[in-house]
C-alpha positions, 0 to 999 in steps of 0.5 A: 566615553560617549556612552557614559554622556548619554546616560547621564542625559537620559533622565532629561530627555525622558523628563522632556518627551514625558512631558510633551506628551503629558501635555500634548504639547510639541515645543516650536523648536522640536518642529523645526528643522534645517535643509540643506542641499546634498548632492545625489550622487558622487562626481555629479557636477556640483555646480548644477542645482539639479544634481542635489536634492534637501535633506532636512536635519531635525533635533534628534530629540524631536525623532525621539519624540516622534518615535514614542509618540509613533510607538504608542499610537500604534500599539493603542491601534493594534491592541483594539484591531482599528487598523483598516481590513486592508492597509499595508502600509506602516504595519508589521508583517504587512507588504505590498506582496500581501495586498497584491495577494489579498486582491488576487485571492478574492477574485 
């Protein structure tokens, strides 16, 4: 059932992330998001702020979007090697272990 719903809703969102890209152009709404406490941990006392942490909820449409835009930026990165000699972070087969090894092997 649920199934059958997206698909029928898949044409509109690629319609409306085609677009914002087309068009560079993030509507208010994408950007917009609602916090919420969440208790860090099961039977930590709930009358105490500090036990909580925010949690932001953003229209699943909007990490959609980000998730192409994300997507598209990082294959245009990779595809003309723009990425800095030594960043790890937020690259495939790249780690904190690698860093650390690049740094101790040009010693």
């Amino acid at each position: 059932m649920a199934d059958k719903r997206l698909f029928k809703l898949l044409p509109l969102i690629t319609k409306i992330i085609n677009t914002s890209l087309r068009m560079a152009y993030v509507p208010p709404a994408f950007k917009s998001s609602r916090v919420r406490p969440l208790i860090k941990k099961t039977g930590l006392d709930q009358e105490v702020m500090k036990n909580y942490r925010p949690v932001s909820n953003l229209l699943f449409v909007s990490k959609i979007l980000e998730k192409a835009v994300d997507s598209q930026l990082e294959r245009h990165i990779s595809a003309h090697e723009l990425h800095e000699e030594r960043q790890s972070a937020y690259r495939q087969f790249y780690s904190t272990e690698s860093a650390l090894l690049h740094c101790m092997c040009t010693k």
